[in-house]
N, C-alpha and C positions, 0 to 999 in steps of 0.2 A: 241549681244551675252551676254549669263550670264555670271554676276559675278565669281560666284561659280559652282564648277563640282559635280553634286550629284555618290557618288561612291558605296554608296549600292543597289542592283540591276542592277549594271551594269556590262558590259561584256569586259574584258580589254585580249590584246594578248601580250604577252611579250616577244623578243627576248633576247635571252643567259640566260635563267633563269635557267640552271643547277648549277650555282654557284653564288658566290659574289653579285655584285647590285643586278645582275637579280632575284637569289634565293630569295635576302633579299624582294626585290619589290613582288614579287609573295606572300607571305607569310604576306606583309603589306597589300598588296590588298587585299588577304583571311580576312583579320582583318577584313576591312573595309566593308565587303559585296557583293564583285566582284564573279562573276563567271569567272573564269581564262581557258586562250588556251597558252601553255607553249609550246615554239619553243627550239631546241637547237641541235648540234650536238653529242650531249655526252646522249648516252640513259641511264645510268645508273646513271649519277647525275640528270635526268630527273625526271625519275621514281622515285628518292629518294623525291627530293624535292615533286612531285606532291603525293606522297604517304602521305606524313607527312600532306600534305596540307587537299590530302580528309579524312585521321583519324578527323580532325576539323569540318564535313560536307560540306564543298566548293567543286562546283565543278567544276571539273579539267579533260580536254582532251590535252593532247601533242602530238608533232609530231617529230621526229626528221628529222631537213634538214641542209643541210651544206647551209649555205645564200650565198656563190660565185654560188649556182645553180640556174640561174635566169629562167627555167621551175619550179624547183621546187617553186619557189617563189609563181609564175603563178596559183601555184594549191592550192595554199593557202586559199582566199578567199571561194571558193567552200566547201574547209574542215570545215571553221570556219562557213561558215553557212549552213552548213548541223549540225552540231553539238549545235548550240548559236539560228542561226534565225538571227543575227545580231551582231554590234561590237559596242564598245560604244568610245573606249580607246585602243590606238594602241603604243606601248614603244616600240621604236627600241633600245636595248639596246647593244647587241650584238657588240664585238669590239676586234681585236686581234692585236700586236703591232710590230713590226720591229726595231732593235737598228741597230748602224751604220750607217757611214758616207753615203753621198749621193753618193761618189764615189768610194765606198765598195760598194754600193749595189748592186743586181743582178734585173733585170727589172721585171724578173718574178717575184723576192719574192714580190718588187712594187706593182706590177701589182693584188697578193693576196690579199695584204692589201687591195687595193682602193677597190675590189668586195667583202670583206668584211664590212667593215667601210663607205663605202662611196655608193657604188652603191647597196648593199643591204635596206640600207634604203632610198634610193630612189625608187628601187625598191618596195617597200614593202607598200611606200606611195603612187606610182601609183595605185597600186593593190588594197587596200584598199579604196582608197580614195571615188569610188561609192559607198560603204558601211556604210562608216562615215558619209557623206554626207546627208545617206537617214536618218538619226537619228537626234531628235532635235537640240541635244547638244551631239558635239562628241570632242574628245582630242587627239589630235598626241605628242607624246614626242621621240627628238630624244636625244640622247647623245651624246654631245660633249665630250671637256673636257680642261683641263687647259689649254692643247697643242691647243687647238683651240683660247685660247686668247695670248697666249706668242708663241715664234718657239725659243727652242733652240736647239744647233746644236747638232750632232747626233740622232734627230729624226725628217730629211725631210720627210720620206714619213709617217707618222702617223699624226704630224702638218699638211700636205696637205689635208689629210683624215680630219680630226677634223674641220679647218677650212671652209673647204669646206660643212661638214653637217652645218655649224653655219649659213655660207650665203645659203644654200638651205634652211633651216627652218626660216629664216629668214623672206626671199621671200616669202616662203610659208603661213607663218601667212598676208604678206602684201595683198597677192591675196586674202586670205578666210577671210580678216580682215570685220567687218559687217556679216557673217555668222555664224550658228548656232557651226562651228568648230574653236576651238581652235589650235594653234603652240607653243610648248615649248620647250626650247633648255637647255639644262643642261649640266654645266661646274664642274665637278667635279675633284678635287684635288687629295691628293698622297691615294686612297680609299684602302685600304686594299686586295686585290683581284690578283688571278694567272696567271695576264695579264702581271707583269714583267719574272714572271717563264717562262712560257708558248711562250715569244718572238721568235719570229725568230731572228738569229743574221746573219751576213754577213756571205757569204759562206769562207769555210777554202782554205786558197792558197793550190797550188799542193805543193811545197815543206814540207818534215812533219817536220821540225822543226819548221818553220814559221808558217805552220798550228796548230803545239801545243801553238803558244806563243799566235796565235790568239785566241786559246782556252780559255786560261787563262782570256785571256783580256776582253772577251766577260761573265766569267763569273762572273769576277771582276766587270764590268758592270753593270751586271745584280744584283749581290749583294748590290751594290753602290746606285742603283736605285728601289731597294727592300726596304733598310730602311726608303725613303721618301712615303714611303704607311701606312700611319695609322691607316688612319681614319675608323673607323667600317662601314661595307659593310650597317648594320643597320639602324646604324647614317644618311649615306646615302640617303640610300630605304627614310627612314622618311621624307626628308629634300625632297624627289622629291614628295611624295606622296601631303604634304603639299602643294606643288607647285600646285597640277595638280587640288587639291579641292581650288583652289582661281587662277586658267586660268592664273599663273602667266607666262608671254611670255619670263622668262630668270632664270636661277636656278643656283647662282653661290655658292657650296658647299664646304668648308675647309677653316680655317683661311689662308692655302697657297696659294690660287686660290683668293682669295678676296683680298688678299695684292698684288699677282702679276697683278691683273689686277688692281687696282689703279695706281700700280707703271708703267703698260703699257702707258694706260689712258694719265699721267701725264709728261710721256719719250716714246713717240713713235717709236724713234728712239735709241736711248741709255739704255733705260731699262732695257738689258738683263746683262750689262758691272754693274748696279746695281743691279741687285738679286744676279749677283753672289757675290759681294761685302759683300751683307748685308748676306750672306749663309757663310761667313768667307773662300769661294773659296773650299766650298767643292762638289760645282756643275762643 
């Protein structure tokens, strides 16, 4: 396999690019010479971003599909090469979050996450994968993220999603290892992006007082876990782009994702009773 991923000329498809990473990713790749296929559920941050994109001259076809639709997935390939001829660079980026205990949670909301986070991009890597294949030198990037290298508690079913793409892409770079396709897995930190807003939280008890307190709690929460998002969606995009033009097989992003995973690495067992520590216990 090459060293390096040549990205001008080439044809990349990117899940959840109506905002945050994905926006920033789509808008890097334009830099870079890509002809972009923009996936997302949100038509109107869709069209914004691919709008801005093709005033640049890049060009730009979107679709919008919710990725728990595993036909729609199916019909994907077909669209992309009816429109491209081919795909060079496949970002599963696309990822929605769940707060709350594991025994708060309800199995459906579970159950959303995983066919988001987890089984869409498996999906998507099935689907693609005789497309990538046919091209000399092709690139899959999936996104994990910090929760895929640490699990702390109130976020079981997102750490399961996260981890779980880490060892599928994992795997997946070990099968295609020696061929002309690359696997890269990206661990990004507290990113800047509307993935803590946007959370599902645990459903509200039937009683309404307890369900107001739940309210509160959840959005205390949510605010709590808002502030550890920093980092520019930008910054980001950059840091993976980077990644993908030197086949690098691991992208870990933020000084907080690079410290907690040292400190995993070094406490595999005890680590967590230390971030909080060194966080002065305001995790």
């Amino acid at each position: 396999m090459a060293q390096t991923f040549r990205l001008a000329g080439a044809v990349a498809l990117v899940t959840g690019a109506a905002s945050g990473i994905g926006a920033a990713l789509a808008t890097g790749l334009a830099a870079k010479g890509c002809s972009l296929l923009l996936v997302d559920r949100d038509p109107v941050g869709l069209e914004d971003i691919a709008g801005r994109i093709r005033d640049r001259g890049t060009a730009v076809e979107t679709r919008v599909v919710d990725l728990a639709d595993a036909e729609a997935i199916r019909a994907l390939p077909d669209w992309a090469g009816a429109r491209f001829g081919h795909l060079d660079l496949l970002i599963n980026n696309a990822g929605v979050a769940l707060g709350g205990r594991f025994d708060e949670t309800h199995l459906e909301d579970f159950e959303w996450l995983m066919d988001i986070n987890l089984r869409a991009v498996v999906r998507m890597c099935h689907a693609f994968l005789p497309m990538l294949c046919a091209r000399p030198a092709a690139q899959v990037v999936n996104l994990s993220s910090l929760f895929g290298l640490i699990a702390p508690p109130g976020q079981v079913a997102y750490c399961t999603s996260k981890f779980a793409v880490r060892g599928f892409s994992e795997a997946l770079r070990h099968e295609y290892a020696g061929s002309g396709l690359g696997v890269t897995v990206v661990h990004p930190g507290g990113v800047a992006t509307a993935i803590s807003r946007n959370a599902r939280g645990r459903r509200p008890p039937t009683d309404p007082e307890a369900a107001k307190r739940a309210a509160v709690e959840d959005e205390e929460a949510r605010a709590a876990f808002g502030k550890l998002l920093t980092l520019d969606p930008a910054t980001a995009a950059a840091a993976i782009i980077r990644g993908i033009e030197t086949r690098a097989p691991r992208i870990v992003i933020g000084k907080d994702a690079r410290n907690a995973a040292l400190i995993q690495r070094l406490m595999p067992v005890g680590y967590w009773k230390t971030i909080v520590r060194l966080s002065g216990g305001t995790l």
